[in-house]
C-alpha positions as CSV (number, residue, x, y, z in Angstrom):
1,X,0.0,0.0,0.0
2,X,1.5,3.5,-0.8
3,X,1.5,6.6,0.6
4,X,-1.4,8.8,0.9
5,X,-0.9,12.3,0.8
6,X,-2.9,14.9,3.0
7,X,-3.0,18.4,1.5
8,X,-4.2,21.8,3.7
9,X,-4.6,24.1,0.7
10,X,-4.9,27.3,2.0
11,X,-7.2,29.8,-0.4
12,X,-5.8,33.0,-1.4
13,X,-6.5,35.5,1.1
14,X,-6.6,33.0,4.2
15,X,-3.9,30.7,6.1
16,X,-4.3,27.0,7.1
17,X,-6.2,26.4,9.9
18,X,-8.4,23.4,11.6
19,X,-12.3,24.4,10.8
20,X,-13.1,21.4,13.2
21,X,-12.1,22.9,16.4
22,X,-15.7,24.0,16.9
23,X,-17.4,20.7,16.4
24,X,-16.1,18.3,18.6
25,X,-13.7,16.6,15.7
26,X,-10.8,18.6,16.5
27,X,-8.9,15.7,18.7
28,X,-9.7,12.9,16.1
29,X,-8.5,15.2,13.3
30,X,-5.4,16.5,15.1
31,X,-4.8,12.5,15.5
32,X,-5.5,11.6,12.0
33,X,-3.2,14.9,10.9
34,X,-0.2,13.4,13.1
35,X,-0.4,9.6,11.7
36,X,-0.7,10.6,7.6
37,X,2.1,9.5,6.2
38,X,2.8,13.2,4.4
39,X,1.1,16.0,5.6
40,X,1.1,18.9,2.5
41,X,0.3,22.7,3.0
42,X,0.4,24.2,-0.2
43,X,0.2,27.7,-0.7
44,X,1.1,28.7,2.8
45,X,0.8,32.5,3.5
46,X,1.4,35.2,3.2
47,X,-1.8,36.5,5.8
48,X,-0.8,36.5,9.8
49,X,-1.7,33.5,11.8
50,X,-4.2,34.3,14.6
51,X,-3.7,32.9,17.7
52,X,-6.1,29.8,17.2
53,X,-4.1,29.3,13.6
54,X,-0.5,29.3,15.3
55,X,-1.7,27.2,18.1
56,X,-3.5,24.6,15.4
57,X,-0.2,24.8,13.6
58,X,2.3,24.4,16.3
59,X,0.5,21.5,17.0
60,X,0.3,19.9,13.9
61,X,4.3,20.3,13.3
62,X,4.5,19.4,16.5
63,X,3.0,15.7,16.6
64,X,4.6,15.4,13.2
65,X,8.2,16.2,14.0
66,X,10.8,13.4,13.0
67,X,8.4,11.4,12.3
68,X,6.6,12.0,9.4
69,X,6.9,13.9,6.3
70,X,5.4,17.4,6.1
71,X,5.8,20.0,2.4
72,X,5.3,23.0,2.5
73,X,4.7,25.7,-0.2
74,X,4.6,29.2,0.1
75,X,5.5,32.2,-2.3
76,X,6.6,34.0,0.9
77,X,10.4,33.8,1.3
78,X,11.3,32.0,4.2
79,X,12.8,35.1,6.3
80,X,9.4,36.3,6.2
81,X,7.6,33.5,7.9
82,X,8.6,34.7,11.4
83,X,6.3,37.8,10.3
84,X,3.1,35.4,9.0
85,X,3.0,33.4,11.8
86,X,3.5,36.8,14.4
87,X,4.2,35.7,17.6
88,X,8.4,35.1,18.0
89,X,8.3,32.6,20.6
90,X,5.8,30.3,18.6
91,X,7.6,31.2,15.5
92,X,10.8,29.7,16.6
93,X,9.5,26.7,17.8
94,X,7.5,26.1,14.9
95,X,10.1,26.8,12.4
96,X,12.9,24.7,14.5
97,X,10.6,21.8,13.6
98,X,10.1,22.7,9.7
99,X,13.6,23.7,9.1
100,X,15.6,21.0,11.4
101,X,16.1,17.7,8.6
102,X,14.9,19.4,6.1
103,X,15.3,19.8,2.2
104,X,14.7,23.6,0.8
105,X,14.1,23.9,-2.5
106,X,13.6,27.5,-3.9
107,X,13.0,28.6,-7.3
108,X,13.5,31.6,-9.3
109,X,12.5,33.0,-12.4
110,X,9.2,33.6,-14.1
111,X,6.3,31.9,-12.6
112,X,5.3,28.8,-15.0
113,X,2.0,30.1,-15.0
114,X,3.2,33.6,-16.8
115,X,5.3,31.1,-19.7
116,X,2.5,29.0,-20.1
117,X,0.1,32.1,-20.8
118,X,2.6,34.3,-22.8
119,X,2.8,30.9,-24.9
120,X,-0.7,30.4,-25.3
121,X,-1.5,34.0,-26.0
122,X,1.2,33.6,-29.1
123,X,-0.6,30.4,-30.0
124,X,-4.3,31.9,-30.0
125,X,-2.2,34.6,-32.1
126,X,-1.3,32.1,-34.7
């Protein structure tokens, strides 16, 4: 059996964060979120955690932390993370966990999105 991937995608204008906290699913999810084999935020940023959000995710990364596999995505540089998530103290901790065994991969350039549409537009132009 393979891996299963879990993503958080987080829309534009809002951060990850656990919408079952209210509901009484927020243990069995926080559970579930600690035993998936890979754990994917994609999109991450770049709008400040709230206090609820940094706690969610300090847990998450927590319960996760050398033992499982956890991507994340972000257009926000790295050095700017400490801002997103706002409060120092949880910041550190948090990032300690992401950074420590990890493999960064940044990227440059123009976004594959803007080549694919300067492509098609000469296409369509054709």
């Amino acid at each position: 059996m393979g891996t299963s991937p879990l993503p958080i995608i987080a829309s534009p204008g809002s951060s990850p964060h656990l919408p079952w906290r209210g509901d009484g699913r927020y243990p069995k999810v926080l559970k579930a979120l600690a035993r998936t084999d890979l754990l994917i935020l994609d999109d991450w940023g770049p709008e400040k955690l709230n206090d609820e959000q940094r706690r969610d995710l300090l847990e998450i990364i927590e319960d996760r932390y050398e033992k499982r596999s956890t991507i994340v995505t972000s257009q926000v540089p790295i050095d700017h993370w400490y801002d997103m998530i706002g409060n120092p103290t949880i910041a550190d901790a948090i990032l300690d966990r992401l950074v420590h065994n990890a493999y960064r991969i940044e990227l440059s350039g123009e976004s594959m999105r803007k080549q694919k549409a300067v492509t098609t537009d000469q296409t369509t132009l054709v």
